[in-house]
C-alpha positions as CSV (number, residue, x, y, z in Angstrom):
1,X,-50.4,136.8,-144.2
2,X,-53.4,135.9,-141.4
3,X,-54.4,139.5,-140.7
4,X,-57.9,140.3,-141.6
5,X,-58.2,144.3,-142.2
6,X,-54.3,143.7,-144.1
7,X,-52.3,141.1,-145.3
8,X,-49.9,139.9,-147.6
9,X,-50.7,137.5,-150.2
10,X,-47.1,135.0,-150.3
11,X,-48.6,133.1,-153.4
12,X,-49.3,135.9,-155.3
13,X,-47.1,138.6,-154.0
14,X,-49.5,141.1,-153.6
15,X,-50.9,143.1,-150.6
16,X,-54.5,143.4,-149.9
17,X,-56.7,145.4,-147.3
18,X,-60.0,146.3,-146.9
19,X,-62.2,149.9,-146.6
20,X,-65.2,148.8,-143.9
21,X,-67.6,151.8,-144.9
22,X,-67.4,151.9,-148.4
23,X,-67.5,148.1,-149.4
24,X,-64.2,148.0,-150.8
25,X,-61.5,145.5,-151.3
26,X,-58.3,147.1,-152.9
27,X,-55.1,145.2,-153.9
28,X,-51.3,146.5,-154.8
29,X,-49.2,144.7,-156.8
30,X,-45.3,146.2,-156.2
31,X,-44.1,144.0,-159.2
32,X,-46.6,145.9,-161.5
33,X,-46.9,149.2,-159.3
34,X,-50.8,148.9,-160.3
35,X,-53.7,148.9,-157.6
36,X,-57.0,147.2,-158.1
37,X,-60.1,147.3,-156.4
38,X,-63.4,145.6,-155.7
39,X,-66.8,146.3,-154.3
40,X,-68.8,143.9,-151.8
41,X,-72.6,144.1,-151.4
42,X,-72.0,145.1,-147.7
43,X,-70.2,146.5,-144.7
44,X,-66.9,144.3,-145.1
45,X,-65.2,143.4,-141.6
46,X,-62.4,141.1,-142.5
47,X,-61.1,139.2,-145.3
48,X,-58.4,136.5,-145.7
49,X,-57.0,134.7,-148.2
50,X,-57.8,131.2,-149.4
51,X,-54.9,128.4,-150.7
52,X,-57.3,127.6,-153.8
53,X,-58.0,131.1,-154.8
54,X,-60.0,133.7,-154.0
55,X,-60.7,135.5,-150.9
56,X,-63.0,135.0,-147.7
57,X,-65.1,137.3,-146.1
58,X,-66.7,138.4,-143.3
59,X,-69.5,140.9,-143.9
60,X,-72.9,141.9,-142.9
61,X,-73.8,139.3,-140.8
62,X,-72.3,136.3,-142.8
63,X,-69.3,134.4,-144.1
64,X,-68.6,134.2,-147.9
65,X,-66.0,133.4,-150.6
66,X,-65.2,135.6,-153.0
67,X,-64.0,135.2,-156.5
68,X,-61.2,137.6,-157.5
69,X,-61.8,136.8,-161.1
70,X,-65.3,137.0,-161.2
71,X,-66.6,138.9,-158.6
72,X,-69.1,136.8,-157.2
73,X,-69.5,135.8,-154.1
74,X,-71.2,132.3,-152.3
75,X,-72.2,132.9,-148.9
76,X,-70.9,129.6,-146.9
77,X,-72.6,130.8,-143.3
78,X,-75.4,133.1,-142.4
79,X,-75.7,133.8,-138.7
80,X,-79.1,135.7,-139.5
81,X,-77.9,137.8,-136.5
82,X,-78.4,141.0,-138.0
83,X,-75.0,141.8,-136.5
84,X,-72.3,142.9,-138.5
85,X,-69.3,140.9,-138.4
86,X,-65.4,142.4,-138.0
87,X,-62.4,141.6,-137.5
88,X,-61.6,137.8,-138.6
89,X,-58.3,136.2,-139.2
90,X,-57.0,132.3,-139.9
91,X,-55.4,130.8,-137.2
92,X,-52.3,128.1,-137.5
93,X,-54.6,125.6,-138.9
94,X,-56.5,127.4,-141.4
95,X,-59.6,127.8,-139.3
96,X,-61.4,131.1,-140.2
97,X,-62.2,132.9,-137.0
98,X,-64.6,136.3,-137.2
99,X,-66.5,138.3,-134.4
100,X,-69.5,140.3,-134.6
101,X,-70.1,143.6,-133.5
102,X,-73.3,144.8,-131.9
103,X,-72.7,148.4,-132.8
104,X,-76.0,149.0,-130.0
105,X,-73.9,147.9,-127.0
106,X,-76.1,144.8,-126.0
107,X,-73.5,142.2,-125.8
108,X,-75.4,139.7,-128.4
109,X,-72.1,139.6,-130.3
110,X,-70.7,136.1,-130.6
111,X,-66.9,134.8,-132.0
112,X,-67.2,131.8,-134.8
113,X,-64.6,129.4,-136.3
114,X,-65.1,128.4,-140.0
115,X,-63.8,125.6,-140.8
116,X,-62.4,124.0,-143.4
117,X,-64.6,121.6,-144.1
118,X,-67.5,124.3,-144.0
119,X,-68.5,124.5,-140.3
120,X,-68.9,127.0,-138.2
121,X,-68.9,126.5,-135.2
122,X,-70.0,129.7,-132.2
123,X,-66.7,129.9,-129.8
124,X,-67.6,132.6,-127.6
125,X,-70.7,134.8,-126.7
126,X,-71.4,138.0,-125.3
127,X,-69.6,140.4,-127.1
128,X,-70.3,144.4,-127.8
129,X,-67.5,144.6,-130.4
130,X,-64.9,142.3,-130.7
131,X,-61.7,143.0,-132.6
132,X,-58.2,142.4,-133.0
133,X,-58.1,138.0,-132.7
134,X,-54.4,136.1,-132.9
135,X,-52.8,133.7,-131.0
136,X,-49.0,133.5,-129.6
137,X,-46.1,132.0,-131.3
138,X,-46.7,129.0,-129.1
139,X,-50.4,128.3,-130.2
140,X,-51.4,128.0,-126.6
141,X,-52.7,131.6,-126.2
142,X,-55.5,133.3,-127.8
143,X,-56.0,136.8,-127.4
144,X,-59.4,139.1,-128.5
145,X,-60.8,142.9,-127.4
146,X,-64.4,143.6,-126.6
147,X,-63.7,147.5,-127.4
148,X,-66.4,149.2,-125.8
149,X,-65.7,147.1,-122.4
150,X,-61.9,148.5,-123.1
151,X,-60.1,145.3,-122.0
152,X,-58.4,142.7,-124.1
153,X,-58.9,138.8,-122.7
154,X,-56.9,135.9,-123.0
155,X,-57.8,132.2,-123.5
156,X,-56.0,128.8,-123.5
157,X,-56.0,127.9,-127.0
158,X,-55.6,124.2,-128.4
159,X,-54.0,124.2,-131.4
160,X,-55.0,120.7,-132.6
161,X,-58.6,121.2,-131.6
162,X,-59.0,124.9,-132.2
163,X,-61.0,124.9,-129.0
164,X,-60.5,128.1,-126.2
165,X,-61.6,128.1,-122.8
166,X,-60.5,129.7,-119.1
167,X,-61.2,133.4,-120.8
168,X,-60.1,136.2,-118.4
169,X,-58.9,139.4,-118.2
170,X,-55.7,140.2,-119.9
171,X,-55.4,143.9,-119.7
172,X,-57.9,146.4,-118.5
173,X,-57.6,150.0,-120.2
174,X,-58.9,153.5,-118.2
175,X,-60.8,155.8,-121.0
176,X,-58.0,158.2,-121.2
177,X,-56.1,155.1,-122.9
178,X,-58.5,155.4,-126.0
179,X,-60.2,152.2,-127.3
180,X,-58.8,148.6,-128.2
181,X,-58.5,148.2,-131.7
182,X,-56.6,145.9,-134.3
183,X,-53.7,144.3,-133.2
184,X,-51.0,141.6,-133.7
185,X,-48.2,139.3,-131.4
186,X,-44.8,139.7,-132.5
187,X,-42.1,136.5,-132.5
188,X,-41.9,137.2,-128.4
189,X,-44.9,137.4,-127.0
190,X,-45.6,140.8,-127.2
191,X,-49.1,142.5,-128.1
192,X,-49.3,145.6,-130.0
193,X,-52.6,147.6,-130.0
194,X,-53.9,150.1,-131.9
195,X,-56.0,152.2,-129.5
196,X,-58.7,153.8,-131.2
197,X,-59.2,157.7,-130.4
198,X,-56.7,157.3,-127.9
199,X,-53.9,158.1,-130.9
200,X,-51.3,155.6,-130.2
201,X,-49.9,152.6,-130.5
202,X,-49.4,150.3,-127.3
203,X,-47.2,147.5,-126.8
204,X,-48.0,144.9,-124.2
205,X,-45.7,142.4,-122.5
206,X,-46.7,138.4,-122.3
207,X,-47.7,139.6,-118.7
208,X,-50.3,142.3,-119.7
209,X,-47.4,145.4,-119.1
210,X,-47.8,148.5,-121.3
């Protein structure tokens, strides 16, 4: 239930996804077969679900809860970047992780970790456009694209921390690949990528192997 553009809600047994461009949170309820849907006062780059209700966000250039019921929102960080964030998702521990996206290619983009407790914490700098964040089944690895630089890179990951460090290259893509977009580690190790305008999906072995 971690991914941020997608995920399914196991408390209340509904899906939910987001529309970037348009603001929009929707939800589908299968018991029902009814849809909802919500608009945010900005471009909406992740989103993921919170144990006492409700819904966190990363949009525009900050972090914010949302009320499902009421439709308000309280922003709990403001990077006062400018920079739009993106993808985001919750780790093991509950730690919200979002990176921005410097849609001008200047690699001021920068990864944070929300915490639980409310801070936020910057884990990694230097990004164009990061997307597609998640860790292995074995909480040692964490994995996040810069898209425009086409590679994916790979950190040691410490679960009881949440700290990363030693980032390096995972796997480079040439152009005619397309673009590294969204994507998630199954039960083995494996990553699979959507490639953006390369139209496909790629899966990648534990030792960066299409």
């Amino acid at each position: 239930c971690r991914r941020g553009g997608i995920f399914w809600h196991p408390l209340e047994q509904r899906l939910y996804w987001r529309d970037i461009r348009f603001k929009h949170i929707h939800c589908y309820d299968p018991a029902s077969k009814t849809f909802k849907r919500w608009e945010v006062p900005g471009i909406l780059g992740s989103l993921a679900p919170c144990v006492n209700g409700g819904l966190l966000l990363g949009f525009e250039d900050k972090i914010a809860h949302f009320d499902l019921d009421s439709s308000k929102i309280k922003i709990l960080f403001d990077s006062k970047s400018g920079l739009r964030m993106n993808d985001g998702l919750t780790d093991p521990a509950g730690r919200f992780w979002v990176g921005q996206a410097d849609d001008e290619f200047q690699e001021r983009g920068k990864l944070f970790r929300f915490d639980p407790d409310g801070q936020c914490h910057v884990m990694e700098e230097g990004l164009t456009i990061s997307n597609g964040l998640d860790w292995d089944i074995s909480r040692q690895r964490f994995y996040i694209a810069d898209s425009p630089k086409h590679v994916i890179h790979i950190f040691d990951y410490d679960h009881d921390s949440g700290m990363i460090r030693n980032r390096r290259t995972f796997i480079e893509f040439n152009d005619d690949d397309g673009v590294p977009d969204g994507f998630i580690l199954d039960t083995q190790g494996y990553l699979w990528c959507c490639m953006w305008d390369g139209y496909k999906i790629v899966r990648i072995s534990p030792e960066g192997e299409i």
